[in-house]
N, C-alpha and C positions, 0 to 999 in steps of 0.2 A: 597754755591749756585751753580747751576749747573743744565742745559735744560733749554729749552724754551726763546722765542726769546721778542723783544723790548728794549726797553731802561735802562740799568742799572743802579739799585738802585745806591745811594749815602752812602759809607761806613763811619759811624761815632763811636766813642770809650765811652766808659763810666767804673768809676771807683768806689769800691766801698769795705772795708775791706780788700783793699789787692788785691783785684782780679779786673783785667781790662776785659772788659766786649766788644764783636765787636757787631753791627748792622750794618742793610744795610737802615738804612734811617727811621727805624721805634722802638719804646720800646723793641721788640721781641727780645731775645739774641739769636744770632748766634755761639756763643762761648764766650770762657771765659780762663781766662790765673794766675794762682796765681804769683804775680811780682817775690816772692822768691824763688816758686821752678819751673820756668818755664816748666821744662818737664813733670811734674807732670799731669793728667787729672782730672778736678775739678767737672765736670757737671755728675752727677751719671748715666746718659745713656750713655754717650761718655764713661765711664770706663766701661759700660753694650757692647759696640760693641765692647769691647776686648775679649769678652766672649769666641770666636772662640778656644783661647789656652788652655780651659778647654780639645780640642779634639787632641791635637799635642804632643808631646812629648815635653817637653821644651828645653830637650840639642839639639832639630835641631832649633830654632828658629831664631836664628841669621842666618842661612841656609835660610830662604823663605823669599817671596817675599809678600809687601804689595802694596793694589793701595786702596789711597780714592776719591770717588765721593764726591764733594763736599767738598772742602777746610776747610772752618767755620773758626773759628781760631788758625787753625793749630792744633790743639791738638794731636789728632792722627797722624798726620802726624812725629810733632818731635816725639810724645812716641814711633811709630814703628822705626824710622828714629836711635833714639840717645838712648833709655832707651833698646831696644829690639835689635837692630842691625841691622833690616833690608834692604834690598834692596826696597826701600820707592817710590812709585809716589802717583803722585796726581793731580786731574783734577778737571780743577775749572771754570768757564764762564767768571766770572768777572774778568778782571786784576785789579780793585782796590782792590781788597781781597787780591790781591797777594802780591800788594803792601803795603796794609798794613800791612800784617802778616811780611812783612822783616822786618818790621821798627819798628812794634810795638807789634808781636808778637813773637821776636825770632825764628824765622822760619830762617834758615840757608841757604844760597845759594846752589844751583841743584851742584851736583856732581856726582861721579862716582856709586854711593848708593844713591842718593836722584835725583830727578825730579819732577817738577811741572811745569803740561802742562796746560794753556791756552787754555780751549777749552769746546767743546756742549758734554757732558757724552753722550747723546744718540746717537750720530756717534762714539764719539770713539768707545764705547764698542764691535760696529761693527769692529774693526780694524782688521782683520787673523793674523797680525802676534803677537798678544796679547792671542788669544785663549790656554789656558790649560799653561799660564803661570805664573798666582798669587794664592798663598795659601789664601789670607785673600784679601778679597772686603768687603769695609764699604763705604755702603751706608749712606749718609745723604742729599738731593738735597729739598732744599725746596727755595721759593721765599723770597721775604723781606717783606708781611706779615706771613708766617708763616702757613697757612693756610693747607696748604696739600700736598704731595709728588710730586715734578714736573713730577716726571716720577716713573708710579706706576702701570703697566700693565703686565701682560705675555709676553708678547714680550721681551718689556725691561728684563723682569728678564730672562730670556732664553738666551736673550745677555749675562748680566752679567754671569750665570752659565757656559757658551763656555767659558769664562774666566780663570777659575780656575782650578787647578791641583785637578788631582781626587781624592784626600784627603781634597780639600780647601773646603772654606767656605765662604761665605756670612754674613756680618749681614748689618743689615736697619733698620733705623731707623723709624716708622710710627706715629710718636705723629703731630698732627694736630687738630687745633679747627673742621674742616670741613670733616677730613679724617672717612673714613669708614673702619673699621678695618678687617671685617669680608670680605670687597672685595678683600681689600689689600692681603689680608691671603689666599682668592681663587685664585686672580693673582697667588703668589708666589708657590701654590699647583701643579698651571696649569704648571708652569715650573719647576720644581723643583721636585713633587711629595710632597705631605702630608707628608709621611713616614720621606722626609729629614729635616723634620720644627722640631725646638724648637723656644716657646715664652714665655717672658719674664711676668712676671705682670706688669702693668702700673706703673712710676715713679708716685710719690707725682704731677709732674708738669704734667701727665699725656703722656711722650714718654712711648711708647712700642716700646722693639726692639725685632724683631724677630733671628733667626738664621737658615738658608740655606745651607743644605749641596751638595755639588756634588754627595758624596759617601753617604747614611744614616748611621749612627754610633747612635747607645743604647748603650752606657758603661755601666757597673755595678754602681751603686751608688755611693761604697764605693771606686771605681776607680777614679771617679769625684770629690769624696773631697780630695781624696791625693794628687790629681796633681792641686786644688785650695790651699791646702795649699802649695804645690811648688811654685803656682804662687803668693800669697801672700807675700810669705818671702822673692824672688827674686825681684816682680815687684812693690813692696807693691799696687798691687790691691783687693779690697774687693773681690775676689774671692767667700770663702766661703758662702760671701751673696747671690752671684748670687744662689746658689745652691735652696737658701729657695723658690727664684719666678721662678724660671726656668724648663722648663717642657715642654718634649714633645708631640707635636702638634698631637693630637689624631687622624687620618684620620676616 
């Protein structure tokens, strides 16, 4: 969770096969954490906003830099942080998220490669001396109902895209009971350009994640399952799956 102002929700834990489960005060899952393989990503759109490595070479990975909007329960955070090697931040509203991801979501203390800043996504991303410095922004900023993108406009993505190195990427997560998809998709047109969008099909739970490029990139097909199955065998991500619903955003 991350934008927008009043009173913070109340972060509560819930457990269930294995898997510990955050909320911020309501049923809706925030994230999710498997006890035994913690770095692991469980929830099939949070391994969907990895999707960005289908466009990067994988021997430079450990090389770039990741930032998440929006905390959740750390997932992405440790998987670029510890599984990927990243130079890791992370921007989150709530300090009880923060706290609870130390405590209960192995979320690792800020270091030399990792950060997690306390604070409103839609000033930071304003910051200058963060422009054209992260290869991978993964957005996810929703409320503690769940309802729809806190920050979901052209503007805001126009921030985010100053962000990113002109290879980087974007991805965002837009699953909401309320959200409108097809605005969403014109927001992100208006900054970004059509041409840079691929989206995803809708999960089972109904997240669609888009993908946002700085630079636009059409790979060959068979370029895009070779380096899914790179990413499979290295990150054990379903890679190859993403390929079945993934698909460029036809302007």
């Amino acid at each position: 969770m991350s934008g927008g102002a009043g009173e913070l929700p109340e972060v509560t834990l819930s457990e269930q096969g294995g898997v510990r489960h955050l909320h911020l005060g309501t049923p809706w899952v925030q994230g999710s954490m498997r006890l035994r393989e913690p770095d692991a990503i469980v929830l099939e759109y949070v391994q969907r906003m990895m999707a960005w490595l289908l466009f990067v070479e994988p021997d430079t990975v450990a090389q770039r830099r990741a930032l998440q909007l929006g905390l959740g329960a750390g997932a992405l955070t440790r998987f670029c942080h510890r599984r990927l090697g990243m130079d890791t931040t992370a921007v989150e509203l709530n300090p009880q998220v923060v706290t609870a991801c130390r405590a209960w979501f192995r979320l690792p203390d800020d270091g030399p490669r990792l950060r997690v800043i306390v604070g409103d996504a839609a000033e930071w991303v304003r910051h200058a001396p963060w422009q054209g410095f992260f290869d991978a922004v993964q957005v996810d900023l929703y409320d503690h109902e769940a309802a729809a993108p806190v920050l979901d406009d052209a503007a805001f993505y126009a921030d985010v895209r100053a962000l990113l190195t002109p290879q980087g990427c974007m991805t965002v997560n837009l699953f909401g009971r309320c959200a409108r998809f097809e605005r969403s998709l014109a927001a992100l047109a208006e900054a970004f350009g059509a041409e840079a969008l691929w989206a995803f099909r809708p999960t089972r739970e109904g997240n669609t994640v888009v993908l946002a490029q700085r630079t636009p990139q059409r790979p060959p097909r068979p370029q895009l399952a070779a380096r899914a199955d790179v990413i499979r065998a290295r990150w054990r991500l379903p890679a190859p799956q993403w390929l079945r619903s993934l698909q460029p955003v036809q302007p």
